[in-house]
C-alpha positions as CSV (number, residue, x, y, z in Angstrom):
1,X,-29.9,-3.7,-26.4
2,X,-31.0,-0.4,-27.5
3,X,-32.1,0.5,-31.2
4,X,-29.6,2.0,-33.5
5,X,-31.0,5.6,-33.6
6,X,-31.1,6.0,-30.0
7,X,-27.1,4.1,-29.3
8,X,-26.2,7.0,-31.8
9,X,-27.9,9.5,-29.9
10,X,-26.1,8.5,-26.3
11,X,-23.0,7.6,-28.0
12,X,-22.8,11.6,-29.3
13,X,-23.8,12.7,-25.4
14,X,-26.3,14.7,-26.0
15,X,-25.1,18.3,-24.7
16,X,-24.2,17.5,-21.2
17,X,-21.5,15.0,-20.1
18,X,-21.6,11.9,-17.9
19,X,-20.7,13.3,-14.7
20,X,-18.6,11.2,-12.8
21,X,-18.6,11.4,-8.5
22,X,-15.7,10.1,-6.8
23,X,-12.0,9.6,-8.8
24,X,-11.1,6.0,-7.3
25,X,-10.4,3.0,-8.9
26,X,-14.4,2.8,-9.9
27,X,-14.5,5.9,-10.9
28,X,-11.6,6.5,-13.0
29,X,-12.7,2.7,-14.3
30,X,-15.9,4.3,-15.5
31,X,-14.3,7.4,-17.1
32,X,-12.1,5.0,-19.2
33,X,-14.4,2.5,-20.2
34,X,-16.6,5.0,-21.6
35,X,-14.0,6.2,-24.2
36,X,-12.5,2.6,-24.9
37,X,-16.4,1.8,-25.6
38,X,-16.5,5.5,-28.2
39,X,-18.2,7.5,-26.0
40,X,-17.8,10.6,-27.9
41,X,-19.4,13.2,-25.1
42,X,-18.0,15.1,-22.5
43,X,-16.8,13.4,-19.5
44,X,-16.0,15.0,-15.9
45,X,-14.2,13.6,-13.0
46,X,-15.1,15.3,-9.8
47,X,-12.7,14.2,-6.7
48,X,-12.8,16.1,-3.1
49,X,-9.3,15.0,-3.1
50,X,-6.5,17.1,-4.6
51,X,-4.1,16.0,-7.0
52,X,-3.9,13.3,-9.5
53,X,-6.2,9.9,-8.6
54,X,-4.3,7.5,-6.3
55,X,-4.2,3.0,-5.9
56,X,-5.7,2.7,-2.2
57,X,-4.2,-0.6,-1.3
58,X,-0.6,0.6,-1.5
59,X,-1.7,2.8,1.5
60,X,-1.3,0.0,4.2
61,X,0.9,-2.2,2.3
62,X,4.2,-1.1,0.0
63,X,3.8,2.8,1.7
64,X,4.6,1.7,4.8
65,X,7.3,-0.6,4.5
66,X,10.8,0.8,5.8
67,X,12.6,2.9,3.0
68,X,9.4,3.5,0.9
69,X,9.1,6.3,-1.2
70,X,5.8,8.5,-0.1
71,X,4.0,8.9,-3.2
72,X,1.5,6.2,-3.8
73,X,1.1,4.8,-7.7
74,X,-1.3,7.1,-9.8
75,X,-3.9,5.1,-11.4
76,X,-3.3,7.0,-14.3
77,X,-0.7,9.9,-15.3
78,X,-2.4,12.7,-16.5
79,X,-1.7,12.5,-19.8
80,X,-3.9,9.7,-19.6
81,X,-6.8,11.6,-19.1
82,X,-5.8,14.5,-21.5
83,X,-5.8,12.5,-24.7
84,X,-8.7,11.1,-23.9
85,X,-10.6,14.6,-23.0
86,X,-11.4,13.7,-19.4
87,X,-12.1,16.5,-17.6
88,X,-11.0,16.9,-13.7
89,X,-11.7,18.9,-11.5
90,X,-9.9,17.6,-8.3
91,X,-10.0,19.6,-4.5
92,X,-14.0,20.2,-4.8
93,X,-16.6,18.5,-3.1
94,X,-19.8,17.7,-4.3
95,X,-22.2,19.2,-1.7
96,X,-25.9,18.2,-3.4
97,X,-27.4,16.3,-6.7
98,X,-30.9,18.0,-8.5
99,X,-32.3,15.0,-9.7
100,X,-35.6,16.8,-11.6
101,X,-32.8,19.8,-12.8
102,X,-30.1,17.2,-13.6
103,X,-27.2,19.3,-12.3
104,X,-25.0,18.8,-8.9
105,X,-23.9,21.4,-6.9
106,X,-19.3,22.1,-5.9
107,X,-18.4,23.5,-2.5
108,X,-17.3,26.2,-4.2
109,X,-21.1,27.2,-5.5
110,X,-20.4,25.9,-9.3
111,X,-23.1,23.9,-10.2
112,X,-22.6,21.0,-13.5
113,X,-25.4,19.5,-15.5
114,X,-25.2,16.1,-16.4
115,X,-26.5,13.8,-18.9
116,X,-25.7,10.6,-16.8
117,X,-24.6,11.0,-13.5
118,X,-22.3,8.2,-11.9
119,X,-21.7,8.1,-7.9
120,X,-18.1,6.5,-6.8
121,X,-17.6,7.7,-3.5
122,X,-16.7,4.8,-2.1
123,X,-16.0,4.7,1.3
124,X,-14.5,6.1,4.7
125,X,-13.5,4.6,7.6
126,X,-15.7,3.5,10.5
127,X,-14.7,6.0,13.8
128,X,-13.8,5.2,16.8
129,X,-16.5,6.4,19.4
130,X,-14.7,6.0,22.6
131,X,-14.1,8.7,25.2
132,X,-10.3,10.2,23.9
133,X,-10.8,9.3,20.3
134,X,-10.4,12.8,19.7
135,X,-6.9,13.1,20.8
136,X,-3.6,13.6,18.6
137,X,-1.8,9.8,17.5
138,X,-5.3,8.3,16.7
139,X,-6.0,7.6,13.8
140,X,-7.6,6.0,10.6
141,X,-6.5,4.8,7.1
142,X,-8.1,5.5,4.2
143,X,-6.3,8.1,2.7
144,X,-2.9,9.5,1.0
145,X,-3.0,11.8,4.0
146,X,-3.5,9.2,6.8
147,X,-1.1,6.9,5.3
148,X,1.8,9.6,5.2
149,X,1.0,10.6,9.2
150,X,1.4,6.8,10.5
151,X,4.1,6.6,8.3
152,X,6.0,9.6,10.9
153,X,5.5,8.2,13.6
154,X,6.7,4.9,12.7
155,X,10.0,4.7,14.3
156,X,11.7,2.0,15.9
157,X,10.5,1.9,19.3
158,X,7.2,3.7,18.7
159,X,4.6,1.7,20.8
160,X,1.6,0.7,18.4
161,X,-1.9,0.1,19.3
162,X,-4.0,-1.6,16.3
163,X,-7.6,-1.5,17.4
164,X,-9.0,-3.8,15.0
165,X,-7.5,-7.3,13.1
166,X,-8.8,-7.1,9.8
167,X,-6.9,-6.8,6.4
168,X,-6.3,-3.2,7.5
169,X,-4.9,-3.8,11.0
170,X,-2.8,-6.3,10.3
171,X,-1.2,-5.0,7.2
172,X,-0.2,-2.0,9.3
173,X,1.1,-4.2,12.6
174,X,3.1,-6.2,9.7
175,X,4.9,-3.1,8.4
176,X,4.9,-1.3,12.0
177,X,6.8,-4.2,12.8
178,X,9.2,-4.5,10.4
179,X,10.1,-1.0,11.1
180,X,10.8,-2.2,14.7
181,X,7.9,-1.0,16.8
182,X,6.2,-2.4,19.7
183,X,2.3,-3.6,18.4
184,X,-0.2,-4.7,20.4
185,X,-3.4,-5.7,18.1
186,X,-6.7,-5.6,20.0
187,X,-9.5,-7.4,18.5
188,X,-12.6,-7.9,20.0
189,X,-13.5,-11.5,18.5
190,X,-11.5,-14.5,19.4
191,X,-8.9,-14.9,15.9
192,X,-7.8,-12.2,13.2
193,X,-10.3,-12.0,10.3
194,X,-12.7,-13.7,11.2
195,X,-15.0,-11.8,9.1
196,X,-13.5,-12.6,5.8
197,X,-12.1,-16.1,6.9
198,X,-11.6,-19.5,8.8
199,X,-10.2,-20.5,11.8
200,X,-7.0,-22.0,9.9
201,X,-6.0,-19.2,8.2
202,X,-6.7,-17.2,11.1
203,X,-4.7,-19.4,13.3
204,X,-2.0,-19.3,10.6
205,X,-1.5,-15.4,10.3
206,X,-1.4,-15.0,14.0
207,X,1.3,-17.2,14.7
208,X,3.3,-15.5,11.8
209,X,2.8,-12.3,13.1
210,X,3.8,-13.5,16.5
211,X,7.3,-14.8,15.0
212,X,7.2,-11.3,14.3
213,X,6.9,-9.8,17.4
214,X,3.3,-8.7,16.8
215,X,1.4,-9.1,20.6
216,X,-2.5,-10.3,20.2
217,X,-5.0,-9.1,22.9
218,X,-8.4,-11.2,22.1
219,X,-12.0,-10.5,23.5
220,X,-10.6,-7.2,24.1
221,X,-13.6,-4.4,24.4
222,X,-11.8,-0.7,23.8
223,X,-14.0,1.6,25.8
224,X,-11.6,4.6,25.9
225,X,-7.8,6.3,24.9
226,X,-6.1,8.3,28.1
227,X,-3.3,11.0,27.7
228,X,-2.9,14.4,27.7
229,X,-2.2,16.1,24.7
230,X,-1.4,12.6,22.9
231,X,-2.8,9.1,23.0
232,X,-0.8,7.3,26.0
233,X,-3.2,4.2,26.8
234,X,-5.6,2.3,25.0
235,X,-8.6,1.1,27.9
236,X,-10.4,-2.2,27.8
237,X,-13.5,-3.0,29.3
238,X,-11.8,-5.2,31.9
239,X,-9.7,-2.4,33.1
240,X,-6.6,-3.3,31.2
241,X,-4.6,-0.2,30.0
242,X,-2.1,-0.7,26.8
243,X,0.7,1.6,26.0
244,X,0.2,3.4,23.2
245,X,1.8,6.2,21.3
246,X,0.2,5.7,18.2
247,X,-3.6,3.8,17.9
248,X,-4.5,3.5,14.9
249,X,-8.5,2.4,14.9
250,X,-8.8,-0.5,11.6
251,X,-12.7,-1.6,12.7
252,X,-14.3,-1.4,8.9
253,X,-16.0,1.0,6.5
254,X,-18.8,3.0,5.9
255,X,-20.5,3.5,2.5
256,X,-20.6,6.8,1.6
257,X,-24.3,6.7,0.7
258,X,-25.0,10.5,1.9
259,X,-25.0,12.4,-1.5
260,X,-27.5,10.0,-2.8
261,X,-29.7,9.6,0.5
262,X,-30.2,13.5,0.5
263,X,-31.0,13.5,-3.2
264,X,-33.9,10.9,-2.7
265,X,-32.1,7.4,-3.6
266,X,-32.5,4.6,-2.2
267,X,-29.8,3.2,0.2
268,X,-29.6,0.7,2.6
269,X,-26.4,0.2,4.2
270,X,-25.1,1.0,0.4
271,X,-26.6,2.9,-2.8
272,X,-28.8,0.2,-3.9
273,X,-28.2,-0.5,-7.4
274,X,-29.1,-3.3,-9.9
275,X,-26.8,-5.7,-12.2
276,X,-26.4,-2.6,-14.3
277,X,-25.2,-0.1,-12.0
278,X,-28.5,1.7,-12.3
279,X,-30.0,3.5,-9.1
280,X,-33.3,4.2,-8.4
281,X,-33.1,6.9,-10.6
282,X,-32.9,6.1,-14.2
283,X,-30.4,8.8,-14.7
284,X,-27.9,8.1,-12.3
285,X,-25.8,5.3,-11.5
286,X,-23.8,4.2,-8.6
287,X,-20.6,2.0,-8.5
288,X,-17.5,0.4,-6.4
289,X,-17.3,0.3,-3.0
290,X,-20.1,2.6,-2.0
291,X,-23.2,0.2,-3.5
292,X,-25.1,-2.4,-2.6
293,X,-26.4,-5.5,-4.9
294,X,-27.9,-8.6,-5.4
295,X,-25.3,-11.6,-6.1
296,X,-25.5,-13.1,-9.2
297,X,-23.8,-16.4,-7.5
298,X,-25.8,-16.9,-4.9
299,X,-28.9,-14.7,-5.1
300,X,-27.5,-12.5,-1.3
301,X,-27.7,-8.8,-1.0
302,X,-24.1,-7.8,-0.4
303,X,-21.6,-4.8,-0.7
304,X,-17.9,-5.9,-1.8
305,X,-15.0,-3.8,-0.9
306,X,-12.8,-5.0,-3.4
307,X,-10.4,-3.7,-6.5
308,X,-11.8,-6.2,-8.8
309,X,-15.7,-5.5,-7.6
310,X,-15.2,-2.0,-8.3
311,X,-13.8,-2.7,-11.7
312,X,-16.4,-4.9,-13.1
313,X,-19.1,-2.5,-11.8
314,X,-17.9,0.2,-14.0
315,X,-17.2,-2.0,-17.3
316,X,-21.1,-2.5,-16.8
317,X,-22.0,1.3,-15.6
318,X,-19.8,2.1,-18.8
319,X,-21.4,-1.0,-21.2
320,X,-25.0,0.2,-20.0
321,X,-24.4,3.9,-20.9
322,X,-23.2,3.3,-24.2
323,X,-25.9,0.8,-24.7
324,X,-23.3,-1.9,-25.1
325,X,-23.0,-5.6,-23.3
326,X,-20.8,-6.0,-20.6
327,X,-18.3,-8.8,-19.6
328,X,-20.0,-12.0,-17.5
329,X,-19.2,-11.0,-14.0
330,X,-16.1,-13.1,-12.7
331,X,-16.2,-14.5,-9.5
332,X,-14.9,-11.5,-6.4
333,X,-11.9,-11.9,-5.4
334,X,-9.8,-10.3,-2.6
335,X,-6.0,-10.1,-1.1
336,X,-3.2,-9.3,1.3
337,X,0.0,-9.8,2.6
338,X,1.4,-9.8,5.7
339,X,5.3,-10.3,6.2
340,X,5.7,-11.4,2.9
341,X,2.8,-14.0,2.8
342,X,0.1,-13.5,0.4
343,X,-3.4,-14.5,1.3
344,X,-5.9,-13.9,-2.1
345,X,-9.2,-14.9,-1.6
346,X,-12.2,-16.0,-4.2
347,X,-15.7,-16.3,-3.6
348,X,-17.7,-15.1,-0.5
349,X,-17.2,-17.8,2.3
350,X,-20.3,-18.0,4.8
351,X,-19.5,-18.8,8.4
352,X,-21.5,-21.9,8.4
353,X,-19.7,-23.2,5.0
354,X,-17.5,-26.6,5.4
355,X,-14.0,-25.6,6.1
356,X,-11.7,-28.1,3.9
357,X,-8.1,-27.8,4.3
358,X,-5.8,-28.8,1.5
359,X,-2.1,-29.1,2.4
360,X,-0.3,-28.4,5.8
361,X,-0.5,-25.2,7.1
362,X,2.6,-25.6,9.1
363,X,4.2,-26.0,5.8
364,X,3.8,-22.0,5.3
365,X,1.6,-22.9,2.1
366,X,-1.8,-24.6,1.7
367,X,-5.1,-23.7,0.5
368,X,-8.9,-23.9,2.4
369,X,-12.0,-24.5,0.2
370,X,-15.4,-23.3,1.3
371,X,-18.3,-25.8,0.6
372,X,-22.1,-24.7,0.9
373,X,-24.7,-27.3,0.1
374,X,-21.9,-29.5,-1.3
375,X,-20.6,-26.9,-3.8
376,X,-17.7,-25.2,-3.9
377,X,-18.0,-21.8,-2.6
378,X,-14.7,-19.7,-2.0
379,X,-11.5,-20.4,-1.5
380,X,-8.4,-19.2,0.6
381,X,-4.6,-19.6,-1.3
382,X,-1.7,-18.9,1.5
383,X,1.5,-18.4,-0.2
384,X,0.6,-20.1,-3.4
385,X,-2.1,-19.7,-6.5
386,X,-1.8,-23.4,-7.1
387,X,-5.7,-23.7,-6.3
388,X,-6.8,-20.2,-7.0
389,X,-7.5,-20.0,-11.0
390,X,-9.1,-23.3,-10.5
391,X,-11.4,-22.9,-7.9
392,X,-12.3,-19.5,-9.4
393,X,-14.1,-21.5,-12.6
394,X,-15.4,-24.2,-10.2
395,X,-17.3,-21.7,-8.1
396,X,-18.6,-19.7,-11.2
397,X,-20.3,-23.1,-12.0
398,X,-21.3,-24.0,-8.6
399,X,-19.7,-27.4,-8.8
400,X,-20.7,-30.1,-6.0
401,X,-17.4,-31.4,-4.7
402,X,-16.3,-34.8,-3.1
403,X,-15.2,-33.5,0.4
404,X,-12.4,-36.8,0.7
405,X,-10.9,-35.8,-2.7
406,X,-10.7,-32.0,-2.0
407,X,-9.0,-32.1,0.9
408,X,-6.1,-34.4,-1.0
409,X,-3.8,-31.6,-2.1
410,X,-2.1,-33.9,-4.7
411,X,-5.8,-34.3,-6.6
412,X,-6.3,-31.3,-8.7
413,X,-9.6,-29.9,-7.6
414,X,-11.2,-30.4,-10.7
415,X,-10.7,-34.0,-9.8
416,X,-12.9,-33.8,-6.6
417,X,-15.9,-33.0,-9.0
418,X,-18.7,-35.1,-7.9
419,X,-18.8,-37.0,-11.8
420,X,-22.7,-38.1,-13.0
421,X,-23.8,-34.5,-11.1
422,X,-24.7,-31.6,-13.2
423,X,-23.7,-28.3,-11.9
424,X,-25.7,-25.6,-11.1
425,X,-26.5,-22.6,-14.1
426,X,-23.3,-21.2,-15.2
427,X,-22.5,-17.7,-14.7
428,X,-25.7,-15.3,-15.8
429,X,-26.1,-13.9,-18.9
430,X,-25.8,-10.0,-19.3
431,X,-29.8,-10.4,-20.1
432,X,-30.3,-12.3,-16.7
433,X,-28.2,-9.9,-15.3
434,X,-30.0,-7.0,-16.5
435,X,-33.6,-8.2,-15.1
436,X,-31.7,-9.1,-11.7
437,X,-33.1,-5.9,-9.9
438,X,-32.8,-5.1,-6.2
């Protein structure tokens, strides 16, 4: 904790203001926290995006879905940011930081000091390489902008080619096919998420999505998109063709590390930052999607593309600025639904975790728990939160569990705690935390 003198001192802002990169949930999160936490310097809000900040995940989700309306939920209305004297300046890239001049540089030649700088750029998503990529009906997600062009073209009939069955892919072949197109998902491993999941709740999504009408092409290698002026075939390396009028390439993120790579931070798949938020420049800090950081769980270097991630990174970017403790980080947590069914996740599940079912999944509701080393590690709730909030406290203090009693769903899962074992450290401290450094 810093002295009094010098909490008074950042607490006025000196003369310049926290400059804030990127107006996403992070971002904006940071922005807020600062004033609820009486920061009483200038703040600015730089976004290369026009128009007031945006919620991403309605983009695959609600957006989509047949009668919709097409503007996406504002994180905040403006007059949120007005009485609270938050600057914006929105439709402006930032094209370079001066670290040793403390200022960064606008597309449009304006250049800002800043008396902390904070990067939330988050991230875009990964492109599609193939020969054809290039041609009109391919596609990404990731903005306001991309979700409004699939939505056009997503008329009945429309053929649909998903490249991709991760939480993006599939969210969009659920509403694609409630809006009565033909979608083909092609996924190059052998079950949907299997990057963020288990084989049962991969086995359990597919199936619904084949009620559906949703067609699943497996092992499948994309090595190119045919047409003329549009996308008309998606190619597979074993020299199937699928027809396609719209492909729409869900195959992950990037970090958008750039702005702080050219200025001289370190990155590594990520803006490396500590338990603070604090780069490798004392100055500047870097939150949400675009960062990379040691777990306080389990010790792994990790980036989390996540909502509530991005949130509790900027309650400590803010907490740290204004020389102020932050909230005990809560365990991550992730969700999505598809067709109606709500899968919300907690923890980070390893591949090589035991996979503990509780309940039948043919039941359309059941729960997986993650076990590594005999503690519990992450969960998976399908269509019910019986489990969740439980499991959540469980994990944050690394409680070894009886693998018989867990997988009894009428035994609350407190009551597959291994009794006469102590758990392991609860969550860190903010002063554990704070010496956690990458």
């Amino acid at each position: 904790m810093r002295d009094n003198e010098q909490e008074r001192e950042l607490m006025a802002g000196a003369t310049a203001p926290v400059v804030i990169v990127g107006a996403g949930h992070s971002g904006v999160a940071v922005a807020a926290g600062l004033r609820t936490r009486g920061w009483e310097g200038g703040i600015l809000l730089l976004e290369a995006e026009k128009g007031t900040p945006y919620e991403r995940p309605p983009l695959s989700k609600e957006l989509l879905k047949p009668g919709a309306d097409d503007e996406s939920a504002v994180l905040r209305k403006e007059k949120f940011y007005q009485d609270r004297r938050i600057d914006r300046a929105a439709g402006l890239a930032v094209e370079s930081i001066d670290r040793q001049g403390r200022t960064v540089l606008l597309a449009d030649g304006s250049r800002h000091a800043y008396h902390r700088l904070v990067i939330a750029t988050g991230s875009r998503a990964r492109p599609l390489t193939v020969p054809g990529a290039g041609l009109s009906g391919v596609q990404a997600l990731r903005t306001k902008d991309d979700a409004l062009e699939l939505k056009r073209h997503l008329a009945a009939g429309t053929r649909v080619a998903i490249i991709g069955a991760g939480y993006i892919g599939l969210e969009v072949a659920a509403a694609a096919a409630a809006r009565g197109c033909e979608v083909t998902v092609l996924e190059f491993q052998d079950r949907v998420m299997s990057r963020v999941t288990s084989a049962p709740v991969s086995r359990h999504f597919e199936q619904l999505h084949e009620r559906h009408g949703v067609r699943f092409v497996f092992g499948a290698a994309v090595t190119g998109i045919e047409g003329t002026q549009r996308a008309e075939r998606v190619v597979t390396a074993d020299g199937a063709a699928f027809h396609a009028d719209v492909v729409l390439a869900g195959i992950g993120v990037i970090p958008n590390q750039e702005l702080a790579a050219e200025a001289g931070i370190e990155c590594r798949d990520g803006i490396l930052v500590d338990a603070d938020g604090l780069t490798s420049d004392a100055t500047i800090y870097a939150t949400g999607d675009a960062t990379r950081f040691t777990s306080p769980i389990d010790g792994a270097s990790q980036r989390l593309e996540c909502i509530q991630n991005a949130q509790a990174q900027a309650d400590r970017v803010a907490a740290h600025i204004t020389g102020q403790q932050a909230a005990v980080p809560e365990i991550p947590w992730f969700w999505t639904v598809q067709h109606g069914v709500r899968l919300q996740t907690a923890g980070v599940r390893h591949p090589d975790d035991e996979v503990i079912v509780r309940g039948d999944p043919a039941s359309g509701s059941f729960a997986v728990v993650y076990l590594r080393d005999g503690r519990l590690a992450a969960v998976d709730t399908v269509a019910g939160l019986t489990d969740f909030r439980p499991a959540r406290k469980l994990i944050a203090q690394g409680a070894r569990m009886d693998p018989t009693l867990a997988a009894d769903p009428g035994i609350h899962l407190s009551e597959a705690v291994l009794s006469g074992v102590e758990h392991s450290s609860p969550a860190p401290t903010h002063a554990e935390l704070a010496a956690a450094r990458i």
